[in-house]
N, C-alpha and C positions, 0 to 999 in steps of 0.2 A: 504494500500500500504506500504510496507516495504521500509527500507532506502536505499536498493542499488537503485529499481523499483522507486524510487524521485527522486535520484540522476543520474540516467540514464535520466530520463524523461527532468531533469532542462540542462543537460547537450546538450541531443535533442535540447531544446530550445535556446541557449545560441551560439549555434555553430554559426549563423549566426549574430553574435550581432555586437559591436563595439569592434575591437580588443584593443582599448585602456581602454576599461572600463570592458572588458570580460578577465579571463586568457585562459578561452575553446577557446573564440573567435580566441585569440592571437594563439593560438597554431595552430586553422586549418588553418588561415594565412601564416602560415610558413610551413606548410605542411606534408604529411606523416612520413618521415624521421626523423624530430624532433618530431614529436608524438610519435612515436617510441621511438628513443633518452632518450624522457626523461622518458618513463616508464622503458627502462631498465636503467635509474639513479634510480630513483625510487627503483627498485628491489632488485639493487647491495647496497642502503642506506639500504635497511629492513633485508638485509641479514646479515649485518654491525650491525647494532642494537641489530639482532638477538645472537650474536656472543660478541660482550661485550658494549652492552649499557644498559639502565633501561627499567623494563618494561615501562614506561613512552613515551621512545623514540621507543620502537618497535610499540606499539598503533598508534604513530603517522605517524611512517615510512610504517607502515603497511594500513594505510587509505590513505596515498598520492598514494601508490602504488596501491589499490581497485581504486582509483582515476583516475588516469592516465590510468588504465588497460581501464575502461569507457570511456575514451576519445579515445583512440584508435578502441574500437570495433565501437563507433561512426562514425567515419571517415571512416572505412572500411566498413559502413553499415549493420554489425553485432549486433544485438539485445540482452540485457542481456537475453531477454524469452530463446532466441535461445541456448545461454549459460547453462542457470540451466537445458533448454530440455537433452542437451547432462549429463548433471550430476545425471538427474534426469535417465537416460537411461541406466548410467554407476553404479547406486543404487543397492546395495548388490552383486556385481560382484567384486572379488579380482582383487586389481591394477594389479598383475603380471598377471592372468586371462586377464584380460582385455587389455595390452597389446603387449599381447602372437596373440591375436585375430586380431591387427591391421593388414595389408595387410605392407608385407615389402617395403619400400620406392625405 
């Protein structure tokens, strides 16, 4: 099992815990909005990082943000499997290719 597939799994587990001894727990306490919330802090820190910190601080900024991305798909009942399926689907197809393909919004 790979580190995301553990860390999705633990994350699973954890969701129902004590939100005072959980941070997952705390979060789905508080609900969508700030699961949200804080993955795009999250995002906007990695991109920050990206942009004039250390590699040091991207590494990290960049695992809170895989982090946080998991907690949310959690809550909304989305599956990492389900995730890498669409990656694994969207494999050897050009990004612009790909989408060029989407159905306009």
């Amino acid at each position: 099992m790979d580190t995301l597939t553990r860390l999705a799994a633990t994350i699973a587990t954890r969701r129902h815990a004590d939100p005072a001894t959980s941070w997952v727990a705390k979060l789905h306490a508080k609900g969508l909005p700030v699961i949200a919330k804080k993955l795009g802090e999250e995002a906007v820190e990695t991109v920050i990082a990206a942009l004039s910190g250390s590699r040091e601080e991207l590494v990290g900024e960049a695992a809170d943000t895989l982090f946080h991305l998991l907690v949310l798909l959690d809550a909304k009942g989305v599956t990492l499997a389900e995730v890498l399926a669409e990656l694994d689907r969207r494999d050897g197809v050009s990004g612009i290719a790909e989408k060029a393909a989407r159905p306009a919004p």
